[in-house]
mmCIF file of the N, C-alpha and C atoms, coordinates in Angstrom:
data_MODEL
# 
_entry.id   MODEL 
# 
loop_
_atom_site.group_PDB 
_atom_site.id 
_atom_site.type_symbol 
_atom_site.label_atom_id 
_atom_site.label_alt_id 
_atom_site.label_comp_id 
_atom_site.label_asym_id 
_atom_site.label_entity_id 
_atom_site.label_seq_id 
_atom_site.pdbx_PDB_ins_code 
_atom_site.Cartn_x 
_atom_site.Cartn_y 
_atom_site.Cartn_z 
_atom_site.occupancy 
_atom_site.B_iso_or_equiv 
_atom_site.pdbx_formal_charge 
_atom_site.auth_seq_id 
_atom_site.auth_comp_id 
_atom_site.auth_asym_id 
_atom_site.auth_atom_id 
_atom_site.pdbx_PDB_model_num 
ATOM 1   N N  . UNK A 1 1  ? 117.438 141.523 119.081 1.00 0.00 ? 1  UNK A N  1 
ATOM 2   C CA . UNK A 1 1  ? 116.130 141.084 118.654 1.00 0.00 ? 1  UNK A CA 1 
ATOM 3   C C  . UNK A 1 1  ? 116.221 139.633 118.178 1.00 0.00 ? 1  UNK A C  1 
ATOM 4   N N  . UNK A 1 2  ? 114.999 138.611 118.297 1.00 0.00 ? 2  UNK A N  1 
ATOM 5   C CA . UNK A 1 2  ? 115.389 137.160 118.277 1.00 0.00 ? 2  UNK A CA 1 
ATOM 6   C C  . UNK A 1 2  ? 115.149 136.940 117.198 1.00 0.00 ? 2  UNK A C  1 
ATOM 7   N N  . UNK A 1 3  ? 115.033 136.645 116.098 1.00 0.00 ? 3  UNK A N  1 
ATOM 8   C CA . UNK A 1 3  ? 114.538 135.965 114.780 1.00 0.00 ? 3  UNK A CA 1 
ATOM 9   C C  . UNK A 1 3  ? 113.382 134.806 114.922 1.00 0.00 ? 3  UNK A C  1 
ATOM 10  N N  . UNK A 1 4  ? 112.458 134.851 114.390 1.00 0.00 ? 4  UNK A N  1 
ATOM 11  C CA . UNK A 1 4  ? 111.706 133.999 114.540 1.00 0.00 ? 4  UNK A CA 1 
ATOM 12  C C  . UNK A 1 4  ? 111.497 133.294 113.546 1.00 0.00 ? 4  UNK A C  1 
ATOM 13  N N  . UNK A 1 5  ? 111.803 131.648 113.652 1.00 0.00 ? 5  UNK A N  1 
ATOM 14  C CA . UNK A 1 5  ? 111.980 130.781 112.733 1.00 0.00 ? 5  UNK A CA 1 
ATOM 15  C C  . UNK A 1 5  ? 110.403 129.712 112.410 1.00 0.00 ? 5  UNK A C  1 
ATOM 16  N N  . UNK A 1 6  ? 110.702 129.777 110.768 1.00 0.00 ? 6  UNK A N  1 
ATOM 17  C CA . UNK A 1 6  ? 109.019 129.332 110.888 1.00 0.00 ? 6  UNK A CA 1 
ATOM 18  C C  . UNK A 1 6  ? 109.323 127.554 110.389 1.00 0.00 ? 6  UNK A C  1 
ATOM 19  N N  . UNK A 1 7  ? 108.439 126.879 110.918 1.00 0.00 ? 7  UNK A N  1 
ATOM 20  C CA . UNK A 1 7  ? 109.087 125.553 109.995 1.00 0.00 ? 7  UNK A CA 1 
ATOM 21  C C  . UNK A 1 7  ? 107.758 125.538 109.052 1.00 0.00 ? 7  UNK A C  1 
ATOM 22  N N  . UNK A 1 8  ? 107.700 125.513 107.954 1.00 0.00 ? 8  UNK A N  1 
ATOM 23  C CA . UNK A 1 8  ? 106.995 125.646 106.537 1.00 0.00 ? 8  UNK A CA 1 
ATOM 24  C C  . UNK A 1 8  ? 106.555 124.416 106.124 1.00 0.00 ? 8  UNK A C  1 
ATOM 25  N N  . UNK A 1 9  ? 105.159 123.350 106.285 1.00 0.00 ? 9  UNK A N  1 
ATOM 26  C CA . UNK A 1 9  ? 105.659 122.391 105.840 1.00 0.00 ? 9  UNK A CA 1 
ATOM 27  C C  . UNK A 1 9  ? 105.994 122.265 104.008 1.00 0.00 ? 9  UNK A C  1 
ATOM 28  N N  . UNK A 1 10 ? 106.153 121.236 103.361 1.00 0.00 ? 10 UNK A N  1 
ATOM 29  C CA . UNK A 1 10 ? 106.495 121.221 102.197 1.00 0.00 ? 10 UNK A CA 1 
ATOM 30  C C  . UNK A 1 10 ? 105.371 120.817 101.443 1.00 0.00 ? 10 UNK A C  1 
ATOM 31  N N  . UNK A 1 11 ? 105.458 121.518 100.198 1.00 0.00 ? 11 UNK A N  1 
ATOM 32  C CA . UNK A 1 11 ? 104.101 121.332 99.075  1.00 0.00 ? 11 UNK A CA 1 
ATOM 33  C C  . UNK A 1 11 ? 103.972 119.752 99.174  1.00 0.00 ? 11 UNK A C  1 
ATOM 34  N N  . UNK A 1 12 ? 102.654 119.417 98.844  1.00 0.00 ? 12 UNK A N  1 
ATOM 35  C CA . UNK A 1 12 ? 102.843 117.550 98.634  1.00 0.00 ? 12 UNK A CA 1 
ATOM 36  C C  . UNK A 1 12 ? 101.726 117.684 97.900  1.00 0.00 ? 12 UNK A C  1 
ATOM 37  N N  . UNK A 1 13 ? 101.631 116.893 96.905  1.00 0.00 ? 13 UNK A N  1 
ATOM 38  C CA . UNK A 1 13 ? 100.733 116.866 95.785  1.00 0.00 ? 13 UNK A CA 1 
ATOM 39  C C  . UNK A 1 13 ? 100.382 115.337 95.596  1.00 0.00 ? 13 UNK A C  1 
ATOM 40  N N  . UNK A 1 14 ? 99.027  114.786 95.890  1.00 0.00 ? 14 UNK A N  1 
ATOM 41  C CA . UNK A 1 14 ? 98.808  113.373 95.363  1.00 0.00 ? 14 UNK A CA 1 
ATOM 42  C C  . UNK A 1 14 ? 97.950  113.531 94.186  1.00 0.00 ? 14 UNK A C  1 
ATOM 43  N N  . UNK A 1 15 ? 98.298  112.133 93.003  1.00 0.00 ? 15 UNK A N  1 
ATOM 44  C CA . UNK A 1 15 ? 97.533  112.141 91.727  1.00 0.00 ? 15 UNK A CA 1 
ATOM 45  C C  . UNK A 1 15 ? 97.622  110.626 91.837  1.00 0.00 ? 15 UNK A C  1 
ATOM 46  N N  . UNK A 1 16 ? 95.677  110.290 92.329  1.00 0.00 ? 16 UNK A N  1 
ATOM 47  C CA . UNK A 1 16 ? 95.131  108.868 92.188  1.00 0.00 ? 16 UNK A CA 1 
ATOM 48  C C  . UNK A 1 16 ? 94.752  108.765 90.231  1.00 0.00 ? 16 UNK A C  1 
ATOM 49  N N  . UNK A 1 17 ? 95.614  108.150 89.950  1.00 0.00 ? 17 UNK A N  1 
ATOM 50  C CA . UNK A 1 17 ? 94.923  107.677 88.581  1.00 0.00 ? 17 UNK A CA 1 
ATOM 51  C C  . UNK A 1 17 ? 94.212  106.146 88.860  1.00 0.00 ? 17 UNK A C  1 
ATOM 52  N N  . UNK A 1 18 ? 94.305  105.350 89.654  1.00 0.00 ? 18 UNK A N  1 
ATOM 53  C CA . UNK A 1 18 ? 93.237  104.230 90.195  1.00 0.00 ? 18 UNK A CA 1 
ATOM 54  C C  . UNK A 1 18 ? 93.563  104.047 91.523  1.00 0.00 ? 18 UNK A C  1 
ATOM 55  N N  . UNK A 1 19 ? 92.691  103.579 92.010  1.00 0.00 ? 19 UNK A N  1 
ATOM 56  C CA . UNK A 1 19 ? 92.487  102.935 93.278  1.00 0.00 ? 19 UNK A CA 1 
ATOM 57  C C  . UNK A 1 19 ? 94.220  102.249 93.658  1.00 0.00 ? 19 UNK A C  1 
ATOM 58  N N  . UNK A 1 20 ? 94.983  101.507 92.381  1.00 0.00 ? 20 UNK A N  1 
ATOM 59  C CA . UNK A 1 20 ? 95.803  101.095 93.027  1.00 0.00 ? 20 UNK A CA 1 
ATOM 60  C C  . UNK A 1 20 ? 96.957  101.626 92.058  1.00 0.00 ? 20 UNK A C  1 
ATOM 61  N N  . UNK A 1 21 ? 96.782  102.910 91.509  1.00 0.00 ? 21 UNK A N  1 
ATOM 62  C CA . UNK A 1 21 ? 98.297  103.788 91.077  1.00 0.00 ? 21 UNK A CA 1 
ATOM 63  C C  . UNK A 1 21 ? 98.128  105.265 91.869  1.00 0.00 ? 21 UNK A C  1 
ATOM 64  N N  . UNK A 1 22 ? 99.083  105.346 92.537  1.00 0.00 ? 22 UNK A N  1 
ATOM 65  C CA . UNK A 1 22 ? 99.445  106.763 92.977  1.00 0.00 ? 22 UNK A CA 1 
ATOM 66  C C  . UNK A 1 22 ? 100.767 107.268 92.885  1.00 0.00 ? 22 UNK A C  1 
ATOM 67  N N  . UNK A 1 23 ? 100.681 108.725 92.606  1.00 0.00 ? 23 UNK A N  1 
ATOM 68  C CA . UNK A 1 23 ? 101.799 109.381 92.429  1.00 0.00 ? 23 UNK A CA 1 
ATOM 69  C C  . UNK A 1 23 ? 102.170 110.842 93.461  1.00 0.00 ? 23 UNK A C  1 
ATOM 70  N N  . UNK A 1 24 ? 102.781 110.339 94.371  1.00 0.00 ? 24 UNK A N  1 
ATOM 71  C CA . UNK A 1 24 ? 102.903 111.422 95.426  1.00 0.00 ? 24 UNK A CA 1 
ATOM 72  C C  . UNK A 1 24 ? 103.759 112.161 95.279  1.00 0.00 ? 24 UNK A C  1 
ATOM 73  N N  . UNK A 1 25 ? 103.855 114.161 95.338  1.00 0.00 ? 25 UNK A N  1 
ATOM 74  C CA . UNK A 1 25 ? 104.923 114.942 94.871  1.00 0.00 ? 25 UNK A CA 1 
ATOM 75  C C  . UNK A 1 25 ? 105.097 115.492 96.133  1.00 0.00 ? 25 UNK A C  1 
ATOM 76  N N  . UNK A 1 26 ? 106.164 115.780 96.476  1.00 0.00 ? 26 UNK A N  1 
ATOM 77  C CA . UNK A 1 26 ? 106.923 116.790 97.368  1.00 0.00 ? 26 UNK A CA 1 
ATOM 78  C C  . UNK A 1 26 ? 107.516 117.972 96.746  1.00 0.00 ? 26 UNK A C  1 
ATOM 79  N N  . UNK A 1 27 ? 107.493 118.806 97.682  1.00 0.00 ? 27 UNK A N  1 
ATOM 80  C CA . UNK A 1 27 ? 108.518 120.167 97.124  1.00 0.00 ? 27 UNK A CA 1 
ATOM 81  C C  . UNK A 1 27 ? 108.771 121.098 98.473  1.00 0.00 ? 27 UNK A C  1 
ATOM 82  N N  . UNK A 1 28 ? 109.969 121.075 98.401  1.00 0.00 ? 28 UNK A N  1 
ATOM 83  C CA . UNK A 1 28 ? 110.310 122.422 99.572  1.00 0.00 ? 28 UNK A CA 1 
ATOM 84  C C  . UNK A 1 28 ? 110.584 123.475 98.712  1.00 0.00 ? 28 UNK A C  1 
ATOM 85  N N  . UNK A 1 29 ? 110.452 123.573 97.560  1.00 0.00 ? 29 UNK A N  1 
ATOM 86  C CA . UNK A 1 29 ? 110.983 125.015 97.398  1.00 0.00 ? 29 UNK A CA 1 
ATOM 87  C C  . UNK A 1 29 ? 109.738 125.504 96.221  1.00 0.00 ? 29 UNK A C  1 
ATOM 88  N N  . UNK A 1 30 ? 108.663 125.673 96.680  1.00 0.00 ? 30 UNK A N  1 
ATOM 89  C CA . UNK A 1 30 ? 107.430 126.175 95.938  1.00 0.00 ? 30 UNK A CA 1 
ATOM 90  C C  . UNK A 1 30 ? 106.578 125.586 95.355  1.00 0.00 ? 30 UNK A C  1 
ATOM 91  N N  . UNK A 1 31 ? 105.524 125.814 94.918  1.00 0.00 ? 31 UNK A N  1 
ATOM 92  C CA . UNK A 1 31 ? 104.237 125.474 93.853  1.00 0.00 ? 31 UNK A CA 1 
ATOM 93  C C  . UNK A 1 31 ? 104.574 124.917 92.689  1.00 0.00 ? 31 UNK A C  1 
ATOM 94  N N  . UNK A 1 32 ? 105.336 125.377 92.087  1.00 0.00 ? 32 UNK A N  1 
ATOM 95  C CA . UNK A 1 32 ? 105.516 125.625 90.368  1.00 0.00 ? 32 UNK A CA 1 
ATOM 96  C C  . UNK A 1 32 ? 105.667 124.099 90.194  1.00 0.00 ? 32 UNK A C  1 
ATOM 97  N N  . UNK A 1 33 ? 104.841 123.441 89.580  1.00 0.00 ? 33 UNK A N  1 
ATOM 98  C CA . UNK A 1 33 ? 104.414 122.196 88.818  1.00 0.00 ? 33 UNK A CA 1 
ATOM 99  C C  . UNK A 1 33 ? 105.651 121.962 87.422  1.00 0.00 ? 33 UNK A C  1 
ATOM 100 N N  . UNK A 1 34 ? 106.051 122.974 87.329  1.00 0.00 ? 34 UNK A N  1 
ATOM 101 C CA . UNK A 1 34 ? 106.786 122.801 85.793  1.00 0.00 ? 34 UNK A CA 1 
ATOM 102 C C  . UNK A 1 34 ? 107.965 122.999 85.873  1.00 0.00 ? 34 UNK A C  1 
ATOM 103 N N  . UNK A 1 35 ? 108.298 123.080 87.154  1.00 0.00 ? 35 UNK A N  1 
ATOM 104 C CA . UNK A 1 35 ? 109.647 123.418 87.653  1.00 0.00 ? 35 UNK A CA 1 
ATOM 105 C C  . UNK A 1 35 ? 110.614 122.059 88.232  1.00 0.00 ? 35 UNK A C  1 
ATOM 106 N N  . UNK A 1 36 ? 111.984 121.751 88.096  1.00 0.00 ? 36 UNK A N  1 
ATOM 107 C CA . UNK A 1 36 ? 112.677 120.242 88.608  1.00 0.00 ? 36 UNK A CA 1 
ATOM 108 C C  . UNK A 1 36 ? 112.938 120.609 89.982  1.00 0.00 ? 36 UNK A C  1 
ATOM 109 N N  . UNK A 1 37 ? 111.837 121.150 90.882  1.00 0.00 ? 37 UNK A N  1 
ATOM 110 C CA . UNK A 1 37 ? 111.806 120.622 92.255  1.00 0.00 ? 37 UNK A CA 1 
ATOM 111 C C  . UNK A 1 37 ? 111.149 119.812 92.998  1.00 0.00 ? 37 UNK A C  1 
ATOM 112 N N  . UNK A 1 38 ? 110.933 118.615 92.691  1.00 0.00 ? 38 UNK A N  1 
ATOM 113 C CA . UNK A 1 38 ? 109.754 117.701 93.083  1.00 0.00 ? 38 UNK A CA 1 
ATOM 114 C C  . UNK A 1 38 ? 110.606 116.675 93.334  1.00 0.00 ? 38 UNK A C  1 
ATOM 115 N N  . UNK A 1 39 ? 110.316 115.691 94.780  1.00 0.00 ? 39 UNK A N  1 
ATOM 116 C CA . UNK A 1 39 ? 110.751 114.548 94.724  1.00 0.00 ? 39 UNK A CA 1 
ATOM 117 C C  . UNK A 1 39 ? 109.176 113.955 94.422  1.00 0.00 ? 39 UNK A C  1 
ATOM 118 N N  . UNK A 1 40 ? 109.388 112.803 93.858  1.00 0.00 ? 40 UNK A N  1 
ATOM 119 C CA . UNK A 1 40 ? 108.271 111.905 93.285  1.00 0.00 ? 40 UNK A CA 1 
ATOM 120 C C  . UNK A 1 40 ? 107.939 110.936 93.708  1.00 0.00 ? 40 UNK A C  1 
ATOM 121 N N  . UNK A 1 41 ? 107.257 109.993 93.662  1.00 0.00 ? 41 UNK A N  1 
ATOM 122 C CA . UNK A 1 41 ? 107.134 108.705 94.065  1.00 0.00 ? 41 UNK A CA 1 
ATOM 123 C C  . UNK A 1 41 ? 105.869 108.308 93.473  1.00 0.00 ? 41 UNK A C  1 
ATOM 124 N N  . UNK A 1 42 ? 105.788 106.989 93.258  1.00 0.00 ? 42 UNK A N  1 
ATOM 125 C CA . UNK A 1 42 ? 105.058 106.347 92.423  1.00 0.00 ? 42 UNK A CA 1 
ATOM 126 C C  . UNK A 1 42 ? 104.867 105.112 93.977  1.00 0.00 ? 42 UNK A C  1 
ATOM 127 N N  . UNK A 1 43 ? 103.865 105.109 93.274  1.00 0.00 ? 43 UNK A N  1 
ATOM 128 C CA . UNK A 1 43 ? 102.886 103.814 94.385  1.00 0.00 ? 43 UNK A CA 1 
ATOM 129 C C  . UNK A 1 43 ? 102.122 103.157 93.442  1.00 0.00 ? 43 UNK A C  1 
ATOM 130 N N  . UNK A 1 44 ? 102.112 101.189 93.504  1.00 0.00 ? 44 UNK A N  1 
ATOM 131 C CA . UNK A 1 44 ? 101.439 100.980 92.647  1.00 0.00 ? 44 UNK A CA 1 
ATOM 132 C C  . UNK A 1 44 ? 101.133 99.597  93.024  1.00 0.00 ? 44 UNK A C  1 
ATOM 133 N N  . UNK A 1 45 ? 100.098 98.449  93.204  1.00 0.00 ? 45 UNK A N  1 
ATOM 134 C CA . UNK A 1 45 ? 99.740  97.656  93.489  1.00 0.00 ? 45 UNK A CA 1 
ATOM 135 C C  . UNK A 1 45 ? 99.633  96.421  92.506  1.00 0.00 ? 45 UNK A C  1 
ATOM 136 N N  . UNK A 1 46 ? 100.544 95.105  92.782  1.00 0.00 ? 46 UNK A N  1 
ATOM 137 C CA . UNK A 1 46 ? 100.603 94.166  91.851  1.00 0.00 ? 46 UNK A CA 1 
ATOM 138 C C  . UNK A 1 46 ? 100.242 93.352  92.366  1.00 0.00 ? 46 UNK A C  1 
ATOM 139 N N  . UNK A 1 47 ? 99.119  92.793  92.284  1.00 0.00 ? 47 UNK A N  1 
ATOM 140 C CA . UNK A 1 47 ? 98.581  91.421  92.988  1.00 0.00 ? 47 UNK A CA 1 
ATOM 141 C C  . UNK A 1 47 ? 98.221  91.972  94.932  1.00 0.00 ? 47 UNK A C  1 
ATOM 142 N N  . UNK A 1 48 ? 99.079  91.069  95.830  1.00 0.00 ? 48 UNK A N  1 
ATOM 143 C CA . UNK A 1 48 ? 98.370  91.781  97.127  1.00 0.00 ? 48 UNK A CA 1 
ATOM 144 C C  . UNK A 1 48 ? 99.432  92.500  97.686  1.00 0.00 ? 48 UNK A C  1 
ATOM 145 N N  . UNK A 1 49 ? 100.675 92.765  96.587  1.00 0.00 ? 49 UNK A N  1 
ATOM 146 C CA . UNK A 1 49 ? 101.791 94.061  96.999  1.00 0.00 ? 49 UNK A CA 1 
ATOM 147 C C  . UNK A 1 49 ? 101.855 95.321  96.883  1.00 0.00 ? 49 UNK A C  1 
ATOM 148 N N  . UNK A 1 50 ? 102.031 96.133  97.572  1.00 0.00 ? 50 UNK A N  1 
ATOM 149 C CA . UNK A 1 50 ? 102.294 97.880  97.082  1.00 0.00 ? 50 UNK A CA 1 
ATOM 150 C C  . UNK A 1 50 ? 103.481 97.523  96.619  1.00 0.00 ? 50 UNK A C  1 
ATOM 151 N N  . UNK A 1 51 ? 103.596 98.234  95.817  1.00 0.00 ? 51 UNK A N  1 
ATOM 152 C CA . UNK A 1 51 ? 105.285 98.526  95.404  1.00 0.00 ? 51 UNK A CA 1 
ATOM 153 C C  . UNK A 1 51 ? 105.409 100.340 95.362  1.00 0.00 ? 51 UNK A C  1 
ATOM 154 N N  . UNK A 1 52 ? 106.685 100.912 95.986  1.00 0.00 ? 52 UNK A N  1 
ATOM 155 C CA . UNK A 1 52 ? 107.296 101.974 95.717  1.00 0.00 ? 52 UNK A CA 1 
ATOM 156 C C  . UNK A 1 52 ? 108.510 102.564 94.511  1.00 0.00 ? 52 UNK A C  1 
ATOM 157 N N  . UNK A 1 53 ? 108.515 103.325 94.007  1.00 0.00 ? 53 UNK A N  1 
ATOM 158 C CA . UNK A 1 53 ? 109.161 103.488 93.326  1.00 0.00 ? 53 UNK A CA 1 
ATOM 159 C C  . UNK A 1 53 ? 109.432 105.311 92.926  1.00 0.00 ? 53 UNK A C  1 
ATOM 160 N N  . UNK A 1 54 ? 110.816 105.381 92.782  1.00 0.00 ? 54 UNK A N  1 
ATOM 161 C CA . UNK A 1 54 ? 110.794 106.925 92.221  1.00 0.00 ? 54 UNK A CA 1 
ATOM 162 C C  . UNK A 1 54 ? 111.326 106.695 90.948  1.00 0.00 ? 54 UNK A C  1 
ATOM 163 N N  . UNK A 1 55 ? 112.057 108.276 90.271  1.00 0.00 ? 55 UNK A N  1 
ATOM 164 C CA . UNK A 1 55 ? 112.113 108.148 89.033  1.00 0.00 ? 55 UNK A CA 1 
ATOM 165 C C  . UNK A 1 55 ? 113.371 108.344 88.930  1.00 0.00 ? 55 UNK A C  1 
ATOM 166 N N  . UNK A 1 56 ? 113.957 106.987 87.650  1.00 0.00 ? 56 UNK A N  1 
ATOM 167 C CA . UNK A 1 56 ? 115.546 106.785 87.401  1.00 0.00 ? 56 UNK A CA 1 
ATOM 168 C C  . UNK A 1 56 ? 115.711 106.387 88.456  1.00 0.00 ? 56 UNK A C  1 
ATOM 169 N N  . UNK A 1 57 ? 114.991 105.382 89.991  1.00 0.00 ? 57 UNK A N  1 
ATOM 170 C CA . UNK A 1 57 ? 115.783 105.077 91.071  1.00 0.00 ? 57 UNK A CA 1 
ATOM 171 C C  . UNK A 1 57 ? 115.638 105.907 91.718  1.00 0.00 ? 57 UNK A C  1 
ATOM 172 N N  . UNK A 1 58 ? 115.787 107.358 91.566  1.00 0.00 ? 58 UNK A N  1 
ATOM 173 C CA . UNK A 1 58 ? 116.464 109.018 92.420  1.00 0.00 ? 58 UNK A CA 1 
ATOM 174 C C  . UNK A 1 58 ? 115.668 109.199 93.386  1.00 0.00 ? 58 UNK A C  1 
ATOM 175 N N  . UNK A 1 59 ? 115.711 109.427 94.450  1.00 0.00 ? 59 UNK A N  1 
ATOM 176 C CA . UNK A 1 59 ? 115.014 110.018 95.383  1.00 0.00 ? 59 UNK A CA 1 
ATOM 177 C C  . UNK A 1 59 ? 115.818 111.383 95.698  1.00 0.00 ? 59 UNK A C  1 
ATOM 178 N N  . UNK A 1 60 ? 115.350 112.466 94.736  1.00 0.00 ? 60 UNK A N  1 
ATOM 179 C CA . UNK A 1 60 ? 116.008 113.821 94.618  1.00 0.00 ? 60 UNK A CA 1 
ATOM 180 C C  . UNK A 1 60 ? 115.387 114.260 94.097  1.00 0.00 ? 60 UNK A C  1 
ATOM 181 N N  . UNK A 1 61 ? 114.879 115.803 94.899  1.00 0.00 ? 61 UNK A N  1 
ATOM 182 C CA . UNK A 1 61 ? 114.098 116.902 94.442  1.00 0.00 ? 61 UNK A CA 1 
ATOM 183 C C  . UNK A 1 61 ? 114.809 117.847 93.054  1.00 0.00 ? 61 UNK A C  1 
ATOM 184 N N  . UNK A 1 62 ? 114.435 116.930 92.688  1.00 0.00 ? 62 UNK A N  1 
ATOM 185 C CA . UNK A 1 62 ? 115.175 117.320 91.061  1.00 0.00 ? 62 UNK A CA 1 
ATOM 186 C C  . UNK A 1 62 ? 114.530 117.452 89.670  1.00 0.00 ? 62 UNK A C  1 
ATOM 187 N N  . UNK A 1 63 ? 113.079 116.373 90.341  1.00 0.00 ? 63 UNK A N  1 
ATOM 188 C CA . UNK A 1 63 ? 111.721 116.445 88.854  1.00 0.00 ? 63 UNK A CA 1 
ATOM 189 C C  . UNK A 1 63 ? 110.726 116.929 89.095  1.00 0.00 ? 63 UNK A C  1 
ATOM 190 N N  . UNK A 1 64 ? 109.975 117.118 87.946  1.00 0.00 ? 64 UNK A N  1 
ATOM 191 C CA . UNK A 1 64 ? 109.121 118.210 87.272  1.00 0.00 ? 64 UNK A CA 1 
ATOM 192 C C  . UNK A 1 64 ? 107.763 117.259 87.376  1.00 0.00 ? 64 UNK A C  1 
ATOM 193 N N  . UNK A 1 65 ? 106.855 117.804 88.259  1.00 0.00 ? 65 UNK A N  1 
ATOM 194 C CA . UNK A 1 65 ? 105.972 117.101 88.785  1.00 0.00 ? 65 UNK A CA 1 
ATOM 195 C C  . UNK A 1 65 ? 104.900 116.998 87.532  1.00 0.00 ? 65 UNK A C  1 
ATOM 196 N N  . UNK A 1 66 ? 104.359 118.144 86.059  1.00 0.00 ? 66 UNK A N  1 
ATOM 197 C CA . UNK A 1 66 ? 104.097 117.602 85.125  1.00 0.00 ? 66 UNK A CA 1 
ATOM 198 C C  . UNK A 1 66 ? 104.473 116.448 84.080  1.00 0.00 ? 66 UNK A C  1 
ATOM 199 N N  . UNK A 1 67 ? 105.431 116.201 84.246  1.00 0.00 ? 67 UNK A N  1 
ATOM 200 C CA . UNK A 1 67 ? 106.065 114.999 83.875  1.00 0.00 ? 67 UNK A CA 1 
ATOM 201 C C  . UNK A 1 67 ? 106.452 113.727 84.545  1.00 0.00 ? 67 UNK A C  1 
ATOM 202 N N  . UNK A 1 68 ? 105.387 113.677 85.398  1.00 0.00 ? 68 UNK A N  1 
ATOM 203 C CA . UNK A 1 68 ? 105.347 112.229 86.277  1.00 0.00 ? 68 UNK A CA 1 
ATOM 204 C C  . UNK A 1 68 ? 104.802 111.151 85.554  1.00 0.00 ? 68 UNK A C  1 
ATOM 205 N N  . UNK A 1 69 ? 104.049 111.493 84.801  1.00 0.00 ? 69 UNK A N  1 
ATOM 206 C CA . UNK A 1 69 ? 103.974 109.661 83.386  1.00 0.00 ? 69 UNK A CA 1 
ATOM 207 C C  . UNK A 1 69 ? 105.292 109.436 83.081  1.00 0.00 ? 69 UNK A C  1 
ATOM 208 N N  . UNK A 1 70 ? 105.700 110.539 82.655  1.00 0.00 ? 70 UNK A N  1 
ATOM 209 C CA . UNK A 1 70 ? 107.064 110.205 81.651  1.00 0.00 ? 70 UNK A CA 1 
ATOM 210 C C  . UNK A 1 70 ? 108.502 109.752 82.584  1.00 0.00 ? 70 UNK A C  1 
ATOM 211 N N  . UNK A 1 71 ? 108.529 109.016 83.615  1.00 0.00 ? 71 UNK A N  1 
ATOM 212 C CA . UNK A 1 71 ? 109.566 108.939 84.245  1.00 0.00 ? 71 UNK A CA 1 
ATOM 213 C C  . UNK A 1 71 ? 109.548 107.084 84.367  1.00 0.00 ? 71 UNK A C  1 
ATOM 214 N N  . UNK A 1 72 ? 110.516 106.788 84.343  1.00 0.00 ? 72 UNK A N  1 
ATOM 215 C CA . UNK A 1 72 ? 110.774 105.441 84.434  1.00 0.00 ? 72 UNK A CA 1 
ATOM 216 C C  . UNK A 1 72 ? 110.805 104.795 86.074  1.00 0.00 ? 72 UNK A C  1 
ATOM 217 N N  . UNK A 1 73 ? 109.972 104.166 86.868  1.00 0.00 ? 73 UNK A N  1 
ATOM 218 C CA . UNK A 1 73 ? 109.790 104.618 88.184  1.00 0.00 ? 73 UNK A CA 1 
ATOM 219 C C  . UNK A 1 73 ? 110.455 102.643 88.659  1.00 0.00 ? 73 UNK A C  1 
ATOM 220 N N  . UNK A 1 74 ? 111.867 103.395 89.556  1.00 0.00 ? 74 UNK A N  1 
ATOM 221 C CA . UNK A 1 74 ? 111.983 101.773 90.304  1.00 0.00 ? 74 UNK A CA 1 
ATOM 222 C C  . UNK A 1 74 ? 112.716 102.317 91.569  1.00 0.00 ? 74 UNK A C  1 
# 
């Protein structure tokens, strides 16, 4: 019998606090907002630049998507 493989895409969560701050969440491994599976990213506009940024540097599904103010984002 064959197994049938599903590809799932991954949770993604955007939070516009203005026109030019955004905070985009990922998660492959569930919903749970309060949980350290979120990769993060911060988007944020200085003059006529976007700038990107995650938190501590990390690009690792490792933070807690309620606590996206509280992260130091470069």
């Amino acid at each position: 019998m064959e197994t049938l493989r599903h590809n799932i895409e991954p949770r993604k969560l955007i939070d516009e606090v203005t026109q030019e701050n955004f905070y985009l969440g990922v998660s492959n491994n569930g919903n749970n907002t309060s949980r350290p599976i979120w990769l993060i990213k911060r988007i944020w506009k200085v003059g006529s630049v976007w700038n990107i940024g995650f938190p501590n540097g990390r690009q690792e599904f490792k933070f807690v998507w309620n606590d996206r103010y509280s992260y130091d984002y470069m």
